[in-house]
VMD Tcl script that draws the C-alpha trace (Angstrom):
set ca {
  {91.85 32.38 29.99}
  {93.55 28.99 29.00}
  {93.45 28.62 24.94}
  {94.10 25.42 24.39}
  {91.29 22.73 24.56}
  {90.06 20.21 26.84}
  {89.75 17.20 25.84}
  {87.09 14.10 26.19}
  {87.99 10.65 24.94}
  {85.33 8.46 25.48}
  {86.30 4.48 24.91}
  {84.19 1.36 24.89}
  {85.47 -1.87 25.02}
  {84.81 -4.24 22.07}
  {82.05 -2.39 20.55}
  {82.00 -3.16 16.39}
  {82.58 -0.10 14.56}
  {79.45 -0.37 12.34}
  {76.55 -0.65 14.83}
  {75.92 2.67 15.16}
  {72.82 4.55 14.23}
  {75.26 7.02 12.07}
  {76.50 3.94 9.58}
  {72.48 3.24 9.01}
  {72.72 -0.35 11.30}
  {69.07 -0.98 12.94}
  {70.31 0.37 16.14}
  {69.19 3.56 18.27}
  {72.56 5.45 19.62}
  {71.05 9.48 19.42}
  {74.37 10.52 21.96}
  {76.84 9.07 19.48}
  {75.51 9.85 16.58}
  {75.41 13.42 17.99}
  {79.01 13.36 18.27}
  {79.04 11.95 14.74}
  {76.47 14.95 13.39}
  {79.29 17.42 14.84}
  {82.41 15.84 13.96}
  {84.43 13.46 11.48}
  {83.72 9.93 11.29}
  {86.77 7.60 10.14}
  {85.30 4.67 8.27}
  {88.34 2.71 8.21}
  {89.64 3.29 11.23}
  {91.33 0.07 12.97}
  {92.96 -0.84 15.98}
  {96.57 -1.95 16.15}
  {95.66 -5.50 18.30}
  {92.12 -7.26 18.53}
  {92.59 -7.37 22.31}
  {92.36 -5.36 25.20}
  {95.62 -4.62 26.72}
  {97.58 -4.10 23.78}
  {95.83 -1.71 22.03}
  {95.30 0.66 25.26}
  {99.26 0.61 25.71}
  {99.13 1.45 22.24}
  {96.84 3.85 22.70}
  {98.83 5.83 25.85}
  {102.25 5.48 24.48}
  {101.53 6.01 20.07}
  {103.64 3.11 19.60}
  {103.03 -0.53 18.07}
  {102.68 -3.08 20.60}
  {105.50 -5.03 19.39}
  {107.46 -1.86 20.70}
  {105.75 -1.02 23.63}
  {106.13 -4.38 26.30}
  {103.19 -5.53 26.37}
  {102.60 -7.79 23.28}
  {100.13 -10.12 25.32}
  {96.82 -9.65 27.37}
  {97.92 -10.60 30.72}
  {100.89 -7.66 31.40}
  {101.48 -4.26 32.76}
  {103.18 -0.97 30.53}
  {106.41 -0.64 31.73}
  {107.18 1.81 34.19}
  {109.78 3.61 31.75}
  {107.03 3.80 29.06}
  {106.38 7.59 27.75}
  {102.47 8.39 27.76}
  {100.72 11.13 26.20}
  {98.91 11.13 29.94}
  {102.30 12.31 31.00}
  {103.20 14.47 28.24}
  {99.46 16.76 28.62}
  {100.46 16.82 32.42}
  {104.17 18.03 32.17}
  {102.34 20.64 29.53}
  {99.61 21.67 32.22}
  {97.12 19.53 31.64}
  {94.95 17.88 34.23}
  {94.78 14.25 33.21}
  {91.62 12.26 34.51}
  {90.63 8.87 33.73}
  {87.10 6.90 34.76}
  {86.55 3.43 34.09}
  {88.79 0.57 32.79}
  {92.56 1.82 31.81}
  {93.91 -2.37 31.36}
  {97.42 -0.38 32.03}
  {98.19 -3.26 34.68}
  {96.12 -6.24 33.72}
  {98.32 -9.06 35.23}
  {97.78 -7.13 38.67}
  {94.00 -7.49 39.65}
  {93.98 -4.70 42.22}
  {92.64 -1.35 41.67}
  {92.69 0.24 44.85}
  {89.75 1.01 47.34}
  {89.70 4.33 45.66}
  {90.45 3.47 42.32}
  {93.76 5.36 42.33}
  {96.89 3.30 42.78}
  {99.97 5.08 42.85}
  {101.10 3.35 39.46}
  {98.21 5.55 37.72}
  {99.82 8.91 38.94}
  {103.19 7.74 37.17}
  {101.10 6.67 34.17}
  {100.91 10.40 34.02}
  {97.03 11.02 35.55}
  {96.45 13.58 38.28}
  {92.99 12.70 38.80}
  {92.25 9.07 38.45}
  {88.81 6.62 39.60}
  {89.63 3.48 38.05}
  {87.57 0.58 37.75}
  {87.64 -3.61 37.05}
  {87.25 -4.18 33.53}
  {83.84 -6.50 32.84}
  {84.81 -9.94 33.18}
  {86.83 -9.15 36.29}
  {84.48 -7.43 37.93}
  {82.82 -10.93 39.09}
  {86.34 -12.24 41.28}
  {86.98 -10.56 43.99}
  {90.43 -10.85 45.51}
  {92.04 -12.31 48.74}
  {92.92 -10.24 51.16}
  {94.60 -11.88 54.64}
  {92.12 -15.13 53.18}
  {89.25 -12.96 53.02}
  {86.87 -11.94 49.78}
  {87.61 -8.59 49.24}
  {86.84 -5.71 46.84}
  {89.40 -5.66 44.12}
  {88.44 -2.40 42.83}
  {85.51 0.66 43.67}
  {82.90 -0.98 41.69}
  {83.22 -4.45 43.70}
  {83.12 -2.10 46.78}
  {79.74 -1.02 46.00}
  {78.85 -4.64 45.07}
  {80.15 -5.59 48.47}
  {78.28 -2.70 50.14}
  {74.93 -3.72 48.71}
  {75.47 -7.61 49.45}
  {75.48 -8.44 45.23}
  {78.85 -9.43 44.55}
  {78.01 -12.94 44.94}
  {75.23 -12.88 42.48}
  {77.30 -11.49 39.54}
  {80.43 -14.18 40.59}
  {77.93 -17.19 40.46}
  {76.03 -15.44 37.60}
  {79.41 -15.18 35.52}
  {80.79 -18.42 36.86}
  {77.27 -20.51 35.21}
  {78.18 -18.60 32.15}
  {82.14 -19.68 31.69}
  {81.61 -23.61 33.04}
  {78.08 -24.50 31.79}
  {77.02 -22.02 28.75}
  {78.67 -21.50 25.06}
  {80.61 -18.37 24.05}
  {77.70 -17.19 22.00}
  {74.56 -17.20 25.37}
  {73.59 -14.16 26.38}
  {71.14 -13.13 29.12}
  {70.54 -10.26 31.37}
  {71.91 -9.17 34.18}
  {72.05 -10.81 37.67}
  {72.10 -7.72 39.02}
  {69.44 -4.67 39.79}
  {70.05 -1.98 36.74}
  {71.17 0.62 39.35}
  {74.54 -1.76 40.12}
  {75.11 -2.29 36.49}
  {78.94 -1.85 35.81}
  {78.38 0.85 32.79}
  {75.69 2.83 34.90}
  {78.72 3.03 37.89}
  {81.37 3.95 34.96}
  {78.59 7.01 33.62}
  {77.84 8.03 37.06}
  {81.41 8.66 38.34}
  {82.59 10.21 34.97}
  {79.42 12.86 35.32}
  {80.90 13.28 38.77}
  {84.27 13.65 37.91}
  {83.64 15.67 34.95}
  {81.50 18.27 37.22}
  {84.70 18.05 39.87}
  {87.23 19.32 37.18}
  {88.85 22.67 38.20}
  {88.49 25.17 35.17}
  {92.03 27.11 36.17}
  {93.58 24.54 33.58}
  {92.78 22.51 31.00}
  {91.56 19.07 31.18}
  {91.62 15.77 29.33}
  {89.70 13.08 30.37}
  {89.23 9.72 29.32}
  {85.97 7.78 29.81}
  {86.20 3.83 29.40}
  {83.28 2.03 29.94}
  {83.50 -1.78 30.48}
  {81.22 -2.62 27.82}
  {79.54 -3.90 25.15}
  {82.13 -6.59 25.95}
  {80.84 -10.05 27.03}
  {79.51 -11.97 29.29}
  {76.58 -10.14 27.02}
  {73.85 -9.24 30.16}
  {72.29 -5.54 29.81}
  {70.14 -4.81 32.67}
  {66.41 -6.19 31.45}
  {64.98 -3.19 30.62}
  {67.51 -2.57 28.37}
  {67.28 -5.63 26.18}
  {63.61 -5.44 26.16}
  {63.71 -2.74 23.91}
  {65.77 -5.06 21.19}
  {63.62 -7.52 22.38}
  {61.58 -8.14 18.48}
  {64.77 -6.51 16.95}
  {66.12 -8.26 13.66}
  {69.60 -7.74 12.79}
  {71.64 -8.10 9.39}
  {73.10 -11.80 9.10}
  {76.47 -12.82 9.99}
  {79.16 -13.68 7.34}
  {78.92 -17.17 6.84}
  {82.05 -19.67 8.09}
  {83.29 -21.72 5.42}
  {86.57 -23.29 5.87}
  {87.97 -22.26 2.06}
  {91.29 -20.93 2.25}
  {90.80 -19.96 6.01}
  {93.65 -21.07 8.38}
  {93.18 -24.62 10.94}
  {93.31 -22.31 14.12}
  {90.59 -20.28 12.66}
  {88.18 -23.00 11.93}
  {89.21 -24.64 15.16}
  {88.20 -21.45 17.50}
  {84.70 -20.84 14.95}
  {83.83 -24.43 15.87}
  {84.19 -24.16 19.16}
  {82.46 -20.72 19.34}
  {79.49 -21.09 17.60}
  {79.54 -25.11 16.80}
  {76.13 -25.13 18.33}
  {74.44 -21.76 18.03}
  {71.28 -21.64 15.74}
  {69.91 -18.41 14.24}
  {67.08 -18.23 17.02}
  {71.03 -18.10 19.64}
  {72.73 -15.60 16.82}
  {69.32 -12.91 17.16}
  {69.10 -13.46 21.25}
  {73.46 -12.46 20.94}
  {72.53 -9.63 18.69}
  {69.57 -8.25 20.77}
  {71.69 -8.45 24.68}
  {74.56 -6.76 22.89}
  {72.37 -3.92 21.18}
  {71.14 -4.00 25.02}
  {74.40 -3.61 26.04}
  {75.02 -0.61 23.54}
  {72.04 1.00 24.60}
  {73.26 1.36 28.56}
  {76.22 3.61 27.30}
  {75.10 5.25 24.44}
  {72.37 6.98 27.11}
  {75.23 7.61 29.90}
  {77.30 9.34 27.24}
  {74.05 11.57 26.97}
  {74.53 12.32 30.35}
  {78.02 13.13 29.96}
  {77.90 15.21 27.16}
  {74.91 17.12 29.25}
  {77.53 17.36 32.03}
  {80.16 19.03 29.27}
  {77.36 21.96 28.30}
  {76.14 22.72 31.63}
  {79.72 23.77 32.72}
  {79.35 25.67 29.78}
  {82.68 23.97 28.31}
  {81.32 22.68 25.03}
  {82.89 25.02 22.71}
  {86.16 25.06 23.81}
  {86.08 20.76 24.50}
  {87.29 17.96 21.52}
  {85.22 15.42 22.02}
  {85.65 11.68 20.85}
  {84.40 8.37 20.52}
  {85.66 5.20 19.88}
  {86.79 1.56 21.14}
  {89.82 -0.77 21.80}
  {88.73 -2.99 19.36}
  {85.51 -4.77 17.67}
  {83.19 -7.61 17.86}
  {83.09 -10.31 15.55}
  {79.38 -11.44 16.63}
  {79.19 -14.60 14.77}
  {81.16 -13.52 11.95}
  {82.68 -16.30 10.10}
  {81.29 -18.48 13.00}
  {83.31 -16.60 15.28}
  {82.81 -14.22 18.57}
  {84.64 -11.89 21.03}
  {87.88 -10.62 18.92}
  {91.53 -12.33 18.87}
  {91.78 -12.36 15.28}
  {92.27 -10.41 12.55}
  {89.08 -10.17 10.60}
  {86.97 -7.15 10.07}
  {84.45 -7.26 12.87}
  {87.76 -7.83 15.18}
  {89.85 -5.08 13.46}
  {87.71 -1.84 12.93}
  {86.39 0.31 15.55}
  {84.49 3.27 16.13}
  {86.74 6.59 15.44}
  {84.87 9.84 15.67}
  {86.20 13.14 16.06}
  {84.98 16.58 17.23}
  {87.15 19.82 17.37}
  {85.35 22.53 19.31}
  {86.21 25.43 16.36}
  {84.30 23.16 13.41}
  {81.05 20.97 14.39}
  {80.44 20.01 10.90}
  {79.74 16.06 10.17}
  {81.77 14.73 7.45}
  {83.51 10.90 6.86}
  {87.29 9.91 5.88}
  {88.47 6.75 4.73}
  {91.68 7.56 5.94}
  {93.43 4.57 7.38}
  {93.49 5.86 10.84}
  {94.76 3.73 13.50}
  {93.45 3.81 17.31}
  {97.33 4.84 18.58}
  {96.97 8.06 16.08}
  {95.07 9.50 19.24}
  {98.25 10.22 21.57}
  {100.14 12.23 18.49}
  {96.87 13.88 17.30}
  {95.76 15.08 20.83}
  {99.88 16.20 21.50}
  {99.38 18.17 18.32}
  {95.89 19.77 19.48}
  {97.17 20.64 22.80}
  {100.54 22.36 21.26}
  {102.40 19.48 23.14}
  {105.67 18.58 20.91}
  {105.48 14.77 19.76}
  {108.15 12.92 20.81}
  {110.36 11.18 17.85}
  {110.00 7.53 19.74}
  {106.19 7.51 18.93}
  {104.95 5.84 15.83}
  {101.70 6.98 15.49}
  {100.50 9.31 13.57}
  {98.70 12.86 13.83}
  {94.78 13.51 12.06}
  {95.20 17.06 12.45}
  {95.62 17.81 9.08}
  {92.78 15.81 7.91}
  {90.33 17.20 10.61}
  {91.45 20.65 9.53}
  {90.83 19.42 5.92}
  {94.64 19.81 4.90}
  {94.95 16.46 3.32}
  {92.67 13.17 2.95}
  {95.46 10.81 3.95}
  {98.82 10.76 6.74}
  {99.83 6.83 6.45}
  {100.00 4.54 3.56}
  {99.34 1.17 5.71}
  {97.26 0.12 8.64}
  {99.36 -2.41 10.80}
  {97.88 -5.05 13.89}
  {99.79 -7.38 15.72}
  {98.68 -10.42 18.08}
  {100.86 -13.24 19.01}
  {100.40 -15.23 17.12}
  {100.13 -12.75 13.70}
  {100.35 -9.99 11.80}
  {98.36 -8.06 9.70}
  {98.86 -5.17 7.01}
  {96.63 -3.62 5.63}
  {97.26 -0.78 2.17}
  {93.57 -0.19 1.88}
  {92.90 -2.49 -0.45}
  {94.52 -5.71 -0.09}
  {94.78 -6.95 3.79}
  {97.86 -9.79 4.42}
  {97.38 -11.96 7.61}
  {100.21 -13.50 8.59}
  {100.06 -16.58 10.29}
  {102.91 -17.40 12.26}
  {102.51 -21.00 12.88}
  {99.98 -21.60 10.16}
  {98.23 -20.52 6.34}
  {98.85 -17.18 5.55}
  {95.44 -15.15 4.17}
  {95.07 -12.43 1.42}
  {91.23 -10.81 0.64}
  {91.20 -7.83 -1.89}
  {88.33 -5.48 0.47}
  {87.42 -3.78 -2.40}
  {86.59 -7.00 -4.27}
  {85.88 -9.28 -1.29}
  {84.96 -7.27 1.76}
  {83.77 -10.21 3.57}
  {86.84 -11.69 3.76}
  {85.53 -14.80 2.01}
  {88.20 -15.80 -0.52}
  {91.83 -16.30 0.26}
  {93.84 -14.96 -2.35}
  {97.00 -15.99 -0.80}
  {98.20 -18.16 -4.05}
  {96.91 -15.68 -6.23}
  {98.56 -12.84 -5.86}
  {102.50 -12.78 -5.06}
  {103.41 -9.36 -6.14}
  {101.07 -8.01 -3.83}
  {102.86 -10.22 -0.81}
  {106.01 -8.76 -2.31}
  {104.99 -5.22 -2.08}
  {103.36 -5.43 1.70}
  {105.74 -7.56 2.77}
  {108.58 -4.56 2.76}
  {105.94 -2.22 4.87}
  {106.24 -4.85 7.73}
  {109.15 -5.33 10.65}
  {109.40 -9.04 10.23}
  {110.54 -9.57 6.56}
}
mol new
graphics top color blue
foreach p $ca { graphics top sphere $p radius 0.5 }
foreach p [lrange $ca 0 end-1] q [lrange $ca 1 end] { graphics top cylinder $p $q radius 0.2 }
display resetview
């Protein structure tokens, strides 16, 4: 019998790390927050780039983006890149991935099947890959012809409803704000997260048990264009939510204040709750499919020898400082969802550790006896899920590009490349509300030496 663990990593895509039913936010997630009753929670946890494609090459390779090729949104890891994916496989692992991997985003092809050659060199040996949400809606060309770019267009194709979620998607880039929200153009059995649950159930059940397994989960939401299936939002329907942080240009950079005006410049509070209630919609389509999953996990009786974990690629900023989707370096942006479950201690418990979403690759290396390779950055939790110490990293670093940020839990530094620097004290100012910037040049001293641009 195989000792070491399998290994579930289940990933949404911009989901804010505080709606959760676990953190006490007005919102129902009962799969999560099981994960959460039988595991640890990181409270501080961040990702190391507000954007998609960035953090997952983070993610697969432990590294910072700056040192990993793919600083931007629109780009492809390298093909010399070292993954964890590859380091489980050499080790014995069988690697499987379902849903949206963004390892490729400047090439929107997926394959019929969902498993293009580059994934197998990624290091997966089973792989069903998906389009991510917003480019689910264009198909591509093919010899001038519309064509699937991907297995979920397929089916889209096959039931004569990709059109509807193109001109659906198309009304809401050209004619609507950032902020509308409305539910989906298609029937809730199409729904892109429902596909994503389906085929990990399915590929979970299809798993041989002669080896141990890691497989990662992505679902394509709660990202925008914000449209849950109707029944979904109807139960958020009368739902009232906690404010936003207000915008108020003090101390806050021109680009900033540029981008909040231009996101939320004419949403009302009636347009802020209807956001609110289709994303909680949204929430509420994976929280039940990881349910299913999880159900999946016990009924091939693998439950106690599985780690199971949840978390995302980055937040939300849902109207925060008048701003939405992510891109920046803010709080709703920054944190994410981090939860942990080893199979030998179901206990709940909460760090404050400043984990960071990369930490993954060297902490699942470290569970699977897999040697960590010096090149990656990141940083094992081991020892603090095995309650061996409370803290592995002084400083929390995320990169865009167009800044910086560094954070020594306390005082966060933004740096602005081409415009006003920002400095908030969290423990003083956790809204982010006044920019200490001025105020405080021994603390710039001190975080400016953690930082590779001095």
């Amino acid at each position: 019998m195989n000792n070491r663990p399998n290994i579930l990593l289940i990933m949404a895509d911009q989901f804010r790390a505080d709606w959760l039913g676990c953190t006490g936010f007005p919102i129902d997630t009962p799969n999560i927050d099981q994960i959460a009753a039988q595991g640890t929670r990181f409270t501080r946890a961040a990702c190391v780039s507000p954007l998609c494609t960035p953090s997952r090459a983070s993610l697969a390779t432990g590294r910072y983006p700056h040192n990993t090729g793919v600083p931007v949104h629109d780009a492809s890891l390298p093909l010399d890149a070292v993954t964890y994916y590859q380091l489980l496989r050499k080790n014995g692992y069988r690697v499987a991935a379902v849903g949206k991997t963004d390892l490729h985003k400047n090439l929107h092809d997926y394959g019929s099947r969902g498993d293009l050659p580059y994934m197998y060199h990624m290091g997966f040996t089973d792989i069903f890959e998906t389009e991510g949400k917003m480019n689910a809606a264009w198909p591509v060309m093919r010899d001038g012809v519309p064509s699937p770019a991907g297995p979920y267009q397929q089916q889209l194709f096959q039931a004569k409803q990709m059109q509807s979620l193109t001109e659906d998607y198309l009304e809401r880039l050209k004619n609507r704000p950032p902020w509308y929200a409305h539910p989906s153009a298609l029937p809730p059995e199409l729904f892109h997260d429902r596909f994503v649950g389906e085929q990990a159930c399915k590929m979970l059940q299809s798993l041989p048990t002669d080896s141990p397994w890691h497989l990662f989960v992505s679902f394509v939401g709660p990202h925008d264009p914000w449209d849950p299936p109707e029944e979904y939002f109807l139960r958020y329907q009368n739902a009232e939510f906690p404010p936003s942080i207000p915008s108020s240009p003090d101390g806050k950079p021109e680009w900033i204040l540029k981008r909040a005006q231009k996101h939320t410049g004419t949403m009302d509070p009636q347009g802020e709750l209807n956001m609110k209630r289709h994303y909680a919609g949204s929430i509420a389509v994976i929280d039940e499919w990881i349910g299913h999953i999880l159900d999946t996990l016990r009924q091939r009786g693998e439950w106690e020898r599985t780690v199971i974990v949840f978390t995302a690629d980055h937040g939300e900023m849902m109207g925060d400082h008048g701003l939405v989707e992510k891109s920046v370096m803010y709080e709703g942006a920054l944190r994410i969802p981090l939860i942990i479950s080893l199979p030998e201690d179901r206990l709940p418990r909460e760090s404050d550790a400043l984990a960071e979403l990369p930490d993954l690759a060297t902490t699942f290396l470290e569970l699977a006896d897999v040697p960590i390779p010096p090149e990656m950055e990141a940083v094992s939790l081991v020892p603090i899920l095995k309650g061996q110490v409370k803290e592995v990293k002084p400083f929390q670093l995320s990169e865009l590009i167009n800044c910086q940020m560094i954070f020594d839990g306390r005082y966060k530094w933004i740096r602005n490349w081409n415009d006003q620097d920002e400095l908030y004290d969290l423990i003083g100012d956790p809204c982010e509300l006044h920019n200490l910037i001025h105020q405080q040049p021994e603390v710039i001293k001190r975080l400016q030496a953690l930082t590779f641009r001095q």
